[in-house]
Biopython code that builds the backbone (N, CA, C, O; Angstrom):
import numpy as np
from Bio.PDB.StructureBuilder import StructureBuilder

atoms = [
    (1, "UNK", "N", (31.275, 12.269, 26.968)),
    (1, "UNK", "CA", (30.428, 12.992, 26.066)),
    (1, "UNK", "C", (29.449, 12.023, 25.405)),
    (1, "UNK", "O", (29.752, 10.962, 24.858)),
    (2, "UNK", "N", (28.284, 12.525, 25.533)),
    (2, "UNK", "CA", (26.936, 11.272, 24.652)),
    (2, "UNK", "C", (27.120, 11.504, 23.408)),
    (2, "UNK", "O", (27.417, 12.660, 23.110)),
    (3, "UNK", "N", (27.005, 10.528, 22.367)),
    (3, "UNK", "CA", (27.191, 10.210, 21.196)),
    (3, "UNK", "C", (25.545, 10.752, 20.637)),
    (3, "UNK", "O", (24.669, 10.410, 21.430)),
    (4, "UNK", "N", (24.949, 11.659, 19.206)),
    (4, "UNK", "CA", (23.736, 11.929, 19.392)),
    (4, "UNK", "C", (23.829, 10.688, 18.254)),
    (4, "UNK", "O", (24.750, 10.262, 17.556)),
    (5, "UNK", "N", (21.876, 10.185, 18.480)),
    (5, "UNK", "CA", (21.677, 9.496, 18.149)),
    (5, "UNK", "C", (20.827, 9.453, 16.771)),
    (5, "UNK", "O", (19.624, 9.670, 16.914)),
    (6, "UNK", "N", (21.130, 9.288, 15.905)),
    (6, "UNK", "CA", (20.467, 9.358, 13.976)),
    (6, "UNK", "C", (19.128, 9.391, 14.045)),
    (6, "UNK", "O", (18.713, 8.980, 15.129)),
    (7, "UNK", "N", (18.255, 9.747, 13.246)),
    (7, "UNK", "CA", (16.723, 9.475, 13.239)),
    (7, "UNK", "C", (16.285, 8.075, 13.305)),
    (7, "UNK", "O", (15.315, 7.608, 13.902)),
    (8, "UNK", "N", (17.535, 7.247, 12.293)),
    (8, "UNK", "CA", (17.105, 6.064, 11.621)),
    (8, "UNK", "C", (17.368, 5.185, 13.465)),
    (8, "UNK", "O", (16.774, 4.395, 14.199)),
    (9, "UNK", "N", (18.264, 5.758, 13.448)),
    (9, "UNK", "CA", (17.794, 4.719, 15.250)),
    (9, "UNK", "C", (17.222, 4.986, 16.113)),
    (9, "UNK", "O", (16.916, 4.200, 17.010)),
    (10, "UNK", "N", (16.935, 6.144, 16.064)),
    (10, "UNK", "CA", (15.534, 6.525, 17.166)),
    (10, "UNK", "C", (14.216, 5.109, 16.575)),
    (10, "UNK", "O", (13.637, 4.143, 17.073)),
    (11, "UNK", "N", (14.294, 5.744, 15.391)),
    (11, "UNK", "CA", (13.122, 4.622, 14.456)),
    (11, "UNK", "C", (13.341, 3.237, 14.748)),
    (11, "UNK", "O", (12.384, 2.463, 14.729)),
    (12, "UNK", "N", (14.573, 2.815, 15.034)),
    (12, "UNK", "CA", (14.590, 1.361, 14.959)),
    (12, "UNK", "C", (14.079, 0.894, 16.618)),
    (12, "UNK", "O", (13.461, -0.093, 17.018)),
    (13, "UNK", "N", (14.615, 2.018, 17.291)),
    (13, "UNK", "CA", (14.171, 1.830, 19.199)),
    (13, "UNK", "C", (12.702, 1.820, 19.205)),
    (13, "UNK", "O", (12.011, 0.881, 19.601)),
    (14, "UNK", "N", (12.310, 2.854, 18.773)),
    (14, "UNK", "CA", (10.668, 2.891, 18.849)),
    (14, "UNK", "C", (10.165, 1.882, 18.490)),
    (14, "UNK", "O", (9.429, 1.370, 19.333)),
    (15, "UNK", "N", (10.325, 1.010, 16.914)),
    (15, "UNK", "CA", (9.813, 0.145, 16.551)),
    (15, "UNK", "C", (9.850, -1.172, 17.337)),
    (15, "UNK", "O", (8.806, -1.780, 17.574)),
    (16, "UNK", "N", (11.344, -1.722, 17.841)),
    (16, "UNK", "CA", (11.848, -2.423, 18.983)),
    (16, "UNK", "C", (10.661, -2.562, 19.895)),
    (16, "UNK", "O", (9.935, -3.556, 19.914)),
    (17, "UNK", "N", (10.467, -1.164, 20.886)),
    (17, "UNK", "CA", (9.794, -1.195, 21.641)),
    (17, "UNK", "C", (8.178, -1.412, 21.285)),
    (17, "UNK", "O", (7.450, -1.998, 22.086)),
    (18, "UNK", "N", (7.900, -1.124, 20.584)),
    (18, "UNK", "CA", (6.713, -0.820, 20.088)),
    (18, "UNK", "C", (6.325, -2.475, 20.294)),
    (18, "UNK", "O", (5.472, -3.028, 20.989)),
    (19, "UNK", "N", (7.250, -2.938, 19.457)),
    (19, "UNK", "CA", (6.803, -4.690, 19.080)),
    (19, "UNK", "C", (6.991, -5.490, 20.235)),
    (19, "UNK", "O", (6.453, -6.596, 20.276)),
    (20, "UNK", "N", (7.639, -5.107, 21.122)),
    (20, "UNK", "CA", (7.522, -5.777, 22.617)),
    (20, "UNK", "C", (6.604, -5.673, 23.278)),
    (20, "UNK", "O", (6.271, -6.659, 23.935)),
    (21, "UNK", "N", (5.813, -4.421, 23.374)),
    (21, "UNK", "CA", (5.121, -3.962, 24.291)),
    (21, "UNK", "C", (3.392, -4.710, 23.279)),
    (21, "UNK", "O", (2.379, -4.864, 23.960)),
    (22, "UNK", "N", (3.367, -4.931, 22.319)),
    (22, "UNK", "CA", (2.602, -5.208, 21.176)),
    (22, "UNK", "C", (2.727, -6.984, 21.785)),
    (22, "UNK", "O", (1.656, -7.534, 22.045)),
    (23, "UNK", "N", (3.809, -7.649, 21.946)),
    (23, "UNK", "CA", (3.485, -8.895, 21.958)),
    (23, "UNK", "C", (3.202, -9.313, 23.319)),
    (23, "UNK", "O", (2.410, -10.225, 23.557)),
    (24, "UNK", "N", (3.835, -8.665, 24.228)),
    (24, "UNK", "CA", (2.812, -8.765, 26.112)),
    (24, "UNK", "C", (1.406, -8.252, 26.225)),
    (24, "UNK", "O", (0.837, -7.872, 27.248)),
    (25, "UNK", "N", (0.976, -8.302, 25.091)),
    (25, "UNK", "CA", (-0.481, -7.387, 25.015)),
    (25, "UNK", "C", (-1.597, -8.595, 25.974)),
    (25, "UNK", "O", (-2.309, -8.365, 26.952)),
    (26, "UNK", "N", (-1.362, -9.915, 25.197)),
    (26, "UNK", "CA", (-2.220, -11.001, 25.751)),
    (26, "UNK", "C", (-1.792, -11.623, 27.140)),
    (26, "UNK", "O", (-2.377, -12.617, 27.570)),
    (27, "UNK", "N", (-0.803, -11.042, 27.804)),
    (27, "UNK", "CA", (-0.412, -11.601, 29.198)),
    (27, "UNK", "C", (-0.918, -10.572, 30.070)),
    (27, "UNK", "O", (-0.521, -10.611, 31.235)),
    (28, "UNK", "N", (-1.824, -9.535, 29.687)),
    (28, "UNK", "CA", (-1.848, -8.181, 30.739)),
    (28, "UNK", "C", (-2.883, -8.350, 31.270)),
    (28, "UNK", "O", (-3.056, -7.481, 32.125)),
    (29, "UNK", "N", (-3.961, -9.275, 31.182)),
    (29, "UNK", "CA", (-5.443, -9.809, 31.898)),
    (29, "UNK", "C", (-4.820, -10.235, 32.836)),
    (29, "UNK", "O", (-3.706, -10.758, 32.807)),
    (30, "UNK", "N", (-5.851, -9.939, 34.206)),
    (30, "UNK", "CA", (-5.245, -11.240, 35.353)),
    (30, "UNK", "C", (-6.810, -11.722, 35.348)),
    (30, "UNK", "O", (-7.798, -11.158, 34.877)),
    (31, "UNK", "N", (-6.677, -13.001, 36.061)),
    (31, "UNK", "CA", (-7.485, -14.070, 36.231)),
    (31, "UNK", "C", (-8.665, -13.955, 36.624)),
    (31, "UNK", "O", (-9.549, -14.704, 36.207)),
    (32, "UNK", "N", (-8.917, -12.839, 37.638)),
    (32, "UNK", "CA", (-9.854, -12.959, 37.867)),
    (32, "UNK", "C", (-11.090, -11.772, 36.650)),
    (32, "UNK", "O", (-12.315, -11.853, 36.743)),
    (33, "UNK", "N", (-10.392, -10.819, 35.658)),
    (33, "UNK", "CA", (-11.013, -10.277, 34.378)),
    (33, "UNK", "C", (-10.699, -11.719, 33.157)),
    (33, "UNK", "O", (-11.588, -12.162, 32.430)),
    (34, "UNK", "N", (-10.171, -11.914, 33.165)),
    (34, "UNK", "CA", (-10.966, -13.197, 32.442)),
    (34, "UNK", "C", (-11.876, -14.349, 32.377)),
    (34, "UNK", "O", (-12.072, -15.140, 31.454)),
    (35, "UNK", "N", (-12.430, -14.271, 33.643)),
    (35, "UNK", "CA", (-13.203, -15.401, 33.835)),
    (35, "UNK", "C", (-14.381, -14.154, 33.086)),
    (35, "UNK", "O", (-14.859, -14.351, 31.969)),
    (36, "UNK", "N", (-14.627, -13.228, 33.701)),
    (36, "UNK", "CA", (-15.978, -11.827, 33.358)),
    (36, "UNK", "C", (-15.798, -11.889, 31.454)),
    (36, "UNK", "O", (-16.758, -11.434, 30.832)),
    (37, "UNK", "N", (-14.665, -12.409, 30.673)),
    (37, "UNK", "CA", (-14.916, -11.883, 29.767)),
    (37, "UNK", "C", (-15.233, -12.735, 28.525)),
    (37, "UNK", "O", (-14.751, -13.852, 28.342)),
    (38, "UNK", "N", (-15.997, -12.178, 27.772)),
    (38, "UNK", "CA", (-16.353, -13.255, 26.551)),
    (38, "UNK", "C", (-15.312, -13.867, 25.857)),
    (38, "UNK", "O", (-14.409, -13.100, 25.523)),
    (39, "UNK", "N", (-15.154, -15.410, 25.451)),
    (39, "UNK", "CA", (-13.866, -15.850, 24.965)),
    (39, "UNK", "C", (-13.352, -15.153, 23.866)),
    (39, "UNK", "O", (-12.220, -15.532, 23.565)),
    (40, "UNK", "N", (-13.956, -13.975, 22.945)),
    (40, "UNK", "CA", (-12.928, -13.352, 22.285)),
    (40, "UNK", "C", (-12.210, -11.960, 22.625)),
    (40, "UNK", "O", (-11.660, -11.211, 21.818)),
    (41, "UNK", "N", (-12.321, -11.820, 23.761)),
    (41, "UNK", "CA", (-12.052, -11.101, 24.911)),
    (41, "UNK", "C", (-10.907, -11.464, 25.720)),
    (41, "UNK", "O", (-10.101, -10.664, 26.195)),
    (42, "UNK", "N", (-10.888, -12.713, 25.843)),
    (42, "UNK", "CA", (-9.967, -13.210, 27.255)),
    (42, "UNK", "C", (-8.433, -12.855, 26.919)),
    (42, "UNK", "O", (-7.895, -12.889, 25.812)),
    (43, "UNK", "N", (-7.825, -12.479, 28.257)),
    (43, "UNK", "CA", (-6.511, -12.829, 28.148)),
    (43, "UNK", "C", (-6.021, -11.068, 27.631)),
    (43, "UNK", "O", (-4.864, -10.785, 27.941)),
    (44, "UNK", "N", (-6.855, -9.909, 26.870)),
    (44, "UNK", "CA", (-6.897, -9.159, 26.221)),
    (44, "UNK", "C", (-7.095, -7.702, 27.118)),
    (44, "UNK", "O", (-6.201, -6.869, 27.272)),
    (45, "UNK", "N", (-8.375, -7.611, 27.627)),
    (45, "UNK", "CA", (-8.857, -6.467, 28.484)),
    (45, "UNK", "C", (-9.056, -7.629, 30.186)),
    (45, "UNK", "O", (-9.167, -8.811, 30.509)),
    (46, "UNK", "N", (-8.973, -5.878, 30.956)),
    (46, "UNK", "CA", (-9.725, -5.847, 32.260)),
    (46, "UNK", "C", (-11.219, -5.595, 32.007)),
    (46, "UNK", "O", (-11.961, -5.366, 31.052)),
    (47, "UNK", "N", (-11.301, -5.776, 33.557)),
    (47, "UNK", "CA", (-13.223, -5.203, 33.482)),
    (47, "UNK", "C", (-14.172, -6.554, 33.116)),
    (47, "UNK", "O", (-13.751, -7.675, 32.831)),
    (48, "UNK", "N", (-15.824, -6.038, 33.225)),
    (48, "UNK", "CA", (-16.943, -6.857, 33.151)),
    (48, "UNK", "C", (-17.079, -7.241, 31.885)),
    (48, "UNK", "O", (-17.936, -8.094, 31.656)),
    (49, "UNK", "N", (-16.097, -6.591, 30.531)),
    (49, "UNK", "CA", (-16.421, -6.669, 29.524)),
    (49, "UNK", "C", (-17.799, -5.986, 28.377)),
    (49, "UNK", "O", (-18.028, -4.867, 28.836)),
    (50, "UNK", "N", (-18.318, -6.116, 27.696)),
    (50, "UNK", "CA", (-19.261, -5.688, 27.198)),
    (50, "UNK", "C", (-20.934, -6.011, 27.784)),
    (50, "UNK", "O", (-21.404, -7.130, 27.988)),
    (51, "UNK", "N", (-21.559, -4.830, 27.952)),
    (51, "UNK", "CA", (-22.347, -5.097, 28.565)),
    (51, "UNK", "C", (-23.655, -5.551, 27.820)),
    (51, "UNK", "O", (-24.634, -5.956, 28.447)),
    (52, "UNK", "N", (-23.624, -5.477, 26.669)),
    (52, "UNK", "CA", (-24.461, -5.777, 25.146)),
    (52, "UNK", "C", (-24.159, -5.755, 23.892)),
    (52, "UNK", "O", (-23.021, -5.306, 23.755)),
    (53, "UNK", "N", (-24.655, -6.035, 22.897)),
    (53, "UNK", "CA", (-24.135, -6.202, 21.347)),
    (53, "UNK", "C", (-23.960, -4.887, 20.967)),
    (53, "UNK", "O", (-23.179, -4.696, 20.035)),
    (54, "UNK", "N", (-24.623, -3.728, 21.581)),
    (54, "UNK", "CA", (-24.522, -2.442, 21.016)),
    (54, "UNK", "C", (-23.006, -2.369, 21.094)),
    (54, "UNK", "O", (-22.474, -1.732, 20.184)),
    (55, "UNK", "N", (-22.017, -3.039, 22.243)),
    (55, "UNK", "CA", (-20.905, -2.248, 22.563)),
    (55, "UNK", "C", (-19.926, -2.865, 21.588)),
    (55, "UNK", "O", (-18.881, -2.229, 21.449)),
    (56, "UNK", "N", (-20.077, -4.160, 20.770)),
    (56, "UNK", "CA", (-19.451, -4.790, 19.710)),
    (56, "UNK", "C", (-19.828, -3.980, 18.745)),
    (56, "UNK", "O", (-18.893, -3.973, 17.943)),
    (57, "UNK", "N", (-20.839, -3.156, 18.295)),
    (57, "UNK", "CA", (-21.069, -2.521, 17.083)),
    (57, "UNK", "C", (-19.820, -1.225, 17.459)),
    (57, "UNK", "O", (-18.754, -1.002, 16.886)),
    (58, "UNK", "N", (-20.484, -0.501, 18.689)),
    (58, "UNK", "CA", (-19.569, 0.761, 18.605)),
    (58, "UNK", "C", (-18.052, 0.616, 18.566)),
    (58, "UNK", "O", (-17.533, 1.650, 18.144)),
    (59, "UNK", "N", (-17.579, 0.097, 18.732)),
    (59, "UNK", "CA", (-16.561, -0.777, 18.670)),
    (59, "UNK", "C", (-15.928, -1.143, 17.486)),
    (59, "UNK", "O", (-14.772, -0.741, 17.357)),
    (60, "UNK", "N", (-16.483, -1.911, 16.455)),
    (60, "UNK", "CA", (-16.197, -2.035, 15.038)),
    (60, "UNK", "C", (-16.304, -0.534, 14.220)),
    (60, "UNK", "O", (-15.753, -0.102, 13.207)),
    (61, "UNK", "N", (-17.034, -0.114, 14.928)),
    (61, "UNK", "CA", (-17.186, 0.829, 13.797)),
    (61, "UNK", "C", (-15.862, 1.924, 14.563)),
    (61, "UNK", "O", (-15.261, 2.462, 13.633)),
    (62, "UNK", "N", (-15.506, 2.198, 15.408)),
    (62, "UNK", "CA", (-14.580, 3.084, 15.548)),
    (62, "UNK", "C", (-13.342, 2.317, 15.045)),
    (62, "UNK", "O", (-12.362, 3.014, 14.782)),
    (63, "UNK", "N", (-13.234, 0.901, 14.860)),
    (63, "UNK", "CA", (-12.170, -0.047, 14.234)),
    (63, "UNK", "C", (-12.618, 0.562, 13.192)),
    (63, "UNK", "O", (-12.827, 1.642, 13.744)),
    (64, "UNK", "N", (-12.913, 0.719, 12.191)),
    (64, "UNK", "CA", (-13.378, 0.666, 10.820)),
    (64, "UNK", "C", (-13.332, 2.158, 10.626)),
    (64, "UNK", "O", (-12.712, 2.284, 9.570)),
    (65, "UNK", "N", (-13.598, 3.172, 10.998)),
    (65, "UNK", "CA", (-12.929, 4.721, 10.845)),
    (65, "UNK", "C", (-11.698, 5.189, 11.253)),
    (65, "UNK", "O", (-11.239, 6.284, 10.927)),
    (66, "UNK", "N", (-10.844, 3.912, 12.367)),
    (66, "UNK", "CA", (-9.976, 4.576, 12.405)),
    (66, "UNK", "C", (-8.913, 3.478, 11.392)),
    (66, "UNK", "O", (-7.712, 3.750, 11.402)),
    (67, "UNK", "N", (-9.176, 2.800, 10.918)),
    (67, "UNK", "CA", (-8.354, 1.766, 9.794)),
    (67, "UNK", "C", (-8.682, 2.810, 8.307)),
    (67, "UNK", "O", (-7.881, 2.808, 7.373)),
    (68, "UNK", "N", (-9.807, 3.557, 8.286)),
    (68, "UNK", "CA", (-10.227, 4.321, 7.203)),
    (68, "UNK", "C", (-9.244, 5.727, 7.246)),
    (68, "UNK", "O", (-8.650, 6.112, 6.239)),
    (69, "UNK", "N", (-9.194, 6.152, 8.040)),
    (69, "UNK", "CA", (-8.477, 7.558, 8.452)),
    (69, "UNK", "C", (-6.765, 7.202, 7.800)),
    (69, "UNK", "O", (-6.034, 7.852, 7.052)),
    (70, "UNK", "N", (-6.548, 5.509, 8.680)),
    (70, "UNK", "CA", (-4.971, 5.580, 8.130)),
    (70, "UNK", "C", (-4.408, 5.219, 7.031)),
    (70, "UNK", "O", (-3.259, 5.232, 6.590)),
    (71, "UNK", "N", (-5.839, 4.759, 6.518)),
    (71, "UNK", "CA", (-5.669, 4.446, 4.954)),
    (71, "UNK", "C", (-5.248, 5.563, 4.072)),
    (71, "UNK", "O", (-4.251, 5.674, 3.359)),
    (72, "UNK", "N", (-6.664, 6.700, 4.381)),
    (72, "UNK", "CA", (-6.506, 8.030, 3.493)),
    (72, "UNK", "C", (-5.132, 8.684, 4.200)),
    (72, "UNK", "O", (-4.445, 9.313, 3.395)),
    (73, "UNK", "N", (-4.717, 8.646, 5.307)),
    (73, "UNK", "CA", (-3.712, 9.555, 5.681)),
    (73, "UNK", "C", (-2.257, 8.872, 4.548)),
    (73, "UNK", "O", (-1.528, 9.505, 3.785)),
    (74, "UNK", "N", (-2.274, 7.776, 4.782)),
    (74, "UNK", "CA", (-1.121, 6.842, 3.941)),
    (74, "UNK", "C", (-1.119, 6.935, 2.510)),
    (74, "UNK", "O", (-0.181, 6.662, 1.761)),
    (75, "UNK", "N", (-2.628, 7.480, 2.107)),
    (75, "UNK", "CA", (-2.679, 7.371, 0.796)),
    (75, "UNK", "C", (-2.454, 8.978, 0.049)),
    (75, "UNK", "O", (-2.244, 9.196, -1.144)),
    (76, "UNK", "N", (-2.526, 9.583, 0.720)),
    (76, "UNK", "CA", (-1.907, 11.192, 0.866)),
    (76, "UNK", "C", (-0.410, 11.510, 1.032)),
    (76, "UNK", "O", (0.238, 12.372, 0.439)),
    (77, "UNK", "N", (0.030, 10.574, 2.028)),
    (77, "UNK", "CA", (1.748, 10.693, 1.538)),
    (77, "UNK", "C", (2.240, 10.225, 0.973)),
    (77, "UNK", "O", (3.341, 10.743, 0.781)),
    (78, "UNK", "N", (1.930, 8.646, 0.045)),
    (78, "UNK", "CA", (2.588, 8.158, -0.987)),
    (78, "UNK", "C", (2.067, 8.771, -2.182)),
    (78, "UNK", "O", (2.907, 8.885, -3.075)),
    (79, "UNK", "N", (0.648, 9.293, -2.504)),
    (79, "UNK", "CA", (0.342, 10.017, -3.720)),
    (79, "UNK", "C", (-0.271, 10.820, -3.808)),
    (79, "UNK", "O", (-1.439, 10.933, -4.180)),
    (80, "UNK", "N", (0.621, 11.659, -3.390)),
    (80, "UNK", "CA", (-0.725, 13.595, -3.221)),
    (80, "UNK", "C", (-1.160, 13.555, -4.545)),
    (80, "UNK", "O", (-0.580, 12.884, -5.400)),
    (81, "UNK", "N", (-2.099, 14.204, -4.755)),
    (81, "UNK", "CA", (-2.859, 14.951, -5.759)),
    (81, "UNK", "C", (-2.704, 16.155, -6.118)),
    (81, "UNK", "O", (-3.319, 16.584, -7.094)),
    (82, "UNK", "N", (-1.674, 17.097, -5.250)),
    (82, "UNK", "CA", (-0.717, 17.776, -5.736)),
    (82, "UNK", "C", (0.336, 17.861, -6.603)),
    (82, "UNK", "O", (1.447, 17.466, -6.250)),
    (83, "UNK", "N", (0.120, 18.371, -7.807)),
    (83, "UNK", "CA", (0.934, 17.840, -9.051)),
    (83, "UNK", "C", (1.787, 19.164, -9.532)),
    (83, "UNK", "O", (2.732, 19.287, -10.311)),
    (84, "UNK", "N", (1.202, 19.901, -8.902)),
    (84, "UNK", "CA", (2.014, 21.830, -9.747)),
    (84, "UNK", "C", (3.121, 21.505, -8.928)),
    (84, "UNK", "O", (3.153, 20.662, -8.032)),
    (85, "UNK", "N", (4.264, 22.451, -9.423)),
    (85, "UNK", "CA", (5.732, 22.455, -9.133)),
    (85, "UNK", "C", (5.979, 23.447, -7.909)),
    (85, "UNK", "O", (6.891, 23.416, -7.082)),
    (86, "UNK", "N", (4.674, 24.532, -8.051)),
    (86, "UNK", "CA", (5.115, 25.797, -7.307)),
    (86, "UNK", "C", (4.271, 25.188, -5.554)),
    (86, "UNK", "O", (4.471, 25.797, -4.503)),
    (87, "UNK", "N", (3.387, 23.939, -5.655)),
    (87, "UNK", "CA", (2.974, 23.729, -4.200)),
    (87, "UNK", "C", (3.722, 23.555, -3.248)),
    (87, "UNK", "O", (4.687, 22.853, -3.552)),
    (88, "UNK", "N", (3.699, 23.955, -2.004)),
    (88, "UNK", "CA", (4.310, 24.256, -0.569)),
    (88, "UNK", "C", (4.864, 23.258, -0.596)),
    (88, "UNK", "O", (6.051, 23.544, -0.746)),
    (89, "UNK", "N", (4.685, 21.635, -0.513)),
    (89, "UNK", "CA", (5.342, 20.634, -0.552)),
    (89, "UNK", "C", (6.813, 20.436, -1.169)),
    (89, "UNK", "O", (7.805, 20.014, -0.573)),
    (90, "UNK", "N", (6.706, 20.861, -2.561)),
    (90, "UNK", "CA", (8.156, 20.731, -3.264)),
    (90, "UNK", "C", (8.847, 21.508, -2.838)),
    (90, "UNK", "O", (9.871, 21.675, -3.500)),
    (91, "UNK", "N", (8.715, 22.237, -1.769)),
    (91, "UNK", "CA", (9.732, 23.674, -0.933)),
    (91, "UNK", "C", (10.786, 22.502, -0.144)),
    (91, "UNK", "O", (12.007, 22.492, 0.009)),
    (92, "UNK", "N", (9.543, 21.403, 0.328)),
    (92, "UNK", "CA", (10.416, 20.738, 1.419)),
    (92, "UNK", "C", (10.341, 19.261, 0.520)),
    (92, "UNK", "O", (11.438, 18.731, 0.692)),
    (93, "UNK", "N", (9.755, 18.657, -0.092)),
    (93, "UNK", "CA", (10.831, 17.847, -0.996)),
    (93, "UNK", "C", (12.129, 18.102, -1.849)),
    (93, "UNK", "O", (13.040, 17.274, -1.824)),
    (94, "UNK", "N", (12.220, 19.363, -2.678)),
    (94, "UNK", "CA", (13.427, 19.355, -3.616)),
    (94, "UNK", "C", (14.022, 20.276, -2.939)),
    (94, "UNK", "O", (14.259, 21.379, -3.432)),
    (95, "UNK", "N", (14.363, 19.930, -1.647)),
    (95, "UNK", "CA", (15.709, 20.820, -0.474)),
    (95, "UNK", "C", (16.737, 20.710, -1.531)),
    (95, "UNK", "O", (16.381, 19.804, -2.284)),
    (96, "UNK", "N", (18.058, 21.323, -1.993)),
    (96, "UNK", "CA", (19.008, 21.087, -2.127)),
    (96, "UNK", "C", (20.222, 21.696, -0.869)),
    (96, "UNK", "O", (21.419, 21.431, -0.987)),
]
sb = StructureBuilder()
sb.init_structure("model")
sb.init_model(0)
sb.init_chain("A")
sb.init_seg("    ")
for serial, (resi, resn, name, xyz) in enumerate(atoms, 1):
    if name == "N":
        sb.init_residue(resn, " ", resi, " ")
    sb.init_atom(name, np.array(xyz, "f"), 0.0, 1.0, " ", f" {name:<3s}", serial, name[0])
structure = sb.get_structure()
């Protein structure tokens, strides 16, 4: 019979994995996409790399909305602005 497994260790596997797959990130170029790619590039992606400065802008900036998005999303679950007692939320915070 399988033993079921807690949330808190699903969480700890995911994270596990997560951070493995996170630190082989810089071994996944092969040799011949790194020679094509700019040195802050190498070792990182396949391919010819960027084909102009436009593609470093579009680039930062989707870095920079999506670092913005997880800011506000993070900053919404540690401190809603929901403060009344009767909002949908406290249905599923004060479970007893």
């Amino acid at each position: 019979m399988m033993r079921k497994l807690s949330l808190n260790k699903y969480r700890k596997l995911i994270l596990i994995v997560f951070l493995i797959l996170i630190n082989h990130i810089p071994t996944m170029a092969c040799e011949a996409c790194n020679q094509n790619q700019p040195k802050i590039l190498r070792g990182i992606t396949h391919g010819n790399g960027p084909q102009s400065n436009w593609d470093y802008f579009v680039v930062i900036i989707m870095v920079l909305v999506t670092l913005y998005s997880l800011y506000a999303a993070v900053k919404c679950f540690v401190k809603p602005s929901e403060k009344k007692y009767s909002h949908i939320k406290n249905t599923i915070l004060n479970q007893q």
